[in-house]
C-alpha positions as CSV (number, residue, x, y, z in Angstrom):
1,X,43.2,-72.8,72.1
2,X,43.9,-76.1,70.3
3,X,45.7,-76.0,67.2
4,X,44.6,-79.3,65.6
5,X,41.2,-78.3,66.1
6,X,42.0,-75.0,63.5
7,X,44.0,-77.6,61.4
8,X,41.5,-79.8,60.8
9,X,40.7,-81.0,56.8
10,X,38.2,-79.5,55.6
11,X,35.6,-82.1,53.2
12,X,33.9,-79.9,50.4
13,X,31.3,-81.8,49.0
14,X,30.8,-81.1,44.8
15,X,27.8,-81.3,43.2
16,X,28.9,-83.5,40.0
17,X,25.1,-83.5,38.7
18,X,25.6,-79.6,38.5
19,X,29.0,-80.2,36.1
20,X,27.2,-83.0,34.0
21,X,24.1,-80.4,33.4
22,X,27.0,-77.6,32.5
23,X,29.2,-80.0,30.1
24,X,26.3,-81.2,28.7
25,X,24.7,-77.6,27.8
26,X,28.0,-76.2,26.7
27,X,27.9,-79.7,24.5
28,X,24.6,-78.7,23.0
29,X,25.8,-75.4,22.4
30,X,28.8,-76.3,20.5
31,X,26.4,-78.9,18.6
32,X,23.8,-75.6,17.6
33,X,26.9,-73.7,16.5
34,X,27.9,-75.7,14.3
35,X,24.4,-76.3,12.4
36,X,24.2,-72.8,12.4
37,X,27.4,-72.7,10.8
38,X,26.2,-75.3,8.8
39,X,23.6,-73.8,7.5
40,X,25.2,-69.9,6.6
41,X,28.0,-72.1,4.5
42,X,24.9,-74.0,2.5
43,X,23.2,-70.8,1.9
44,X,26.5,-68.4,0.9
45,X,27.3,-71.2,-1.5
46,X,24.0,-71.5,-3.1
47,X,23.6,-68.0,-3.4
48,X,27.1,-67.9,-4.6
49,X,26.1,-70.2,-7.3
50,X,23.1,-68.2,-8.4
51,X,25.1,-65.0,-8.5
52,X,28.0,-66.3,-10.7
53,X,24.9,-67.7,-12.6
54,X,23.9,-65.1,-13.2
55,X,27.1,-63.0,-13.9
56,X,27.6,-65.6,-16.4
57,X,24.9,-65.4,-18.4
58,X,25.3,-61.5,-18.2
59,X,29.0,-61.3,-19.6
60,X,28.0,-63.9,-22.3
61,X,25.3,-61.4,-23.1
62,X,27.7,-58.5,-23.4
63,X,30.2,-59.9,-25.2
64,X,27.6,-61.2,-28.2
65,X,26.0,-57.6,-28.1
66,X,29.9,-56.4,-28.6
67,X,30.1,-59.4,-31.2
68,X,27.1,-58.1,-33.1
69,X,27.9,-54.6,-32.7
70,X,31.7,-55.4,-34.4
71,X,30.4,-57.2,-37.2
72,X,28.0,-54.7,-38.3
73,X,30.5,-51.7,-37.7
74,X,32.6,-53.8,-40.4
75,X,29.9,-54.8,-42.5
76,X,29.1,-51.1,-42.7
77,X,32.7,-49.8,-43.3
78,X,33.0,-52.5,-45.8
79,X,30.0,-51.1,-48.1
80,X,30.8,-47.4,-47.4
81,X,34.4,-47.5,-47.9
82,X,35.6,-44.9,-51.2
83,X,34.4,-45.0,-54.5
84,X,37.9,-45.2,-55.8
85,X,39.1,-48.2,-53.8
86,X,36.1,-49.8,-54.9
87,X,36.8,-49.4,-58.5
88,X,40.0,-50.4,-58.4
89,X,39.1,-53.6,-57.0
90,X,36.8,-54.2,-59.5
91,X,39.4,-53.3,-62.1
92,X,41.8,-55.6,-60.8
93,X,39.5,-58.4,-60.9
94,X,38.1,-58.0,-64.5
95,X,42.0,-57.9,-65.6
């Protein structure tokens, strides 16, 4: 038995086209993510921006329609309110 021949160095050849074609498909997948991320940012935001929009608008809405509704609840408390009072206002103007 030889014991240099069991010692020998051993040449392992690499395929480096195999590691360009890897580092360049993991590249293009890194590149596609973030487009896709991209893309799922621009449309949250501009659907965002539609829907507080749109909220908005909605609570400008309610809050004249509770407007409205105050000033006629007055108006009508205002022209109901008792005889009495009423007179004695006018009373105390005409003095």
């Amino acid at each position: 038995m030889n014991i240099d021949s069991t010692h020998q160095s051993i040449v392992i050849e690499t395929d480096t086209k195999s590691i360009k074609n890897a580092t360049k498909n993991i590249l293009q997948f890194v590149e596609q993510f973030q487009k896709e991320l991209e893309r799922i940012k621009d449309e949250y935001m501009m659907k965002f921006t539609r829907d507080r929009t749109f909220i908005e608008h909605e609570l400008n809405r309610l809050l004249n329609d509770e407007r409205i509704a105050f000033d006629k609840i007055d108006r009508y408390l205002y022209e109901h309110r008792p005889h009495s009072t009423k007179s004695y206002d006018n009373r105390r103007n005409h003095s």
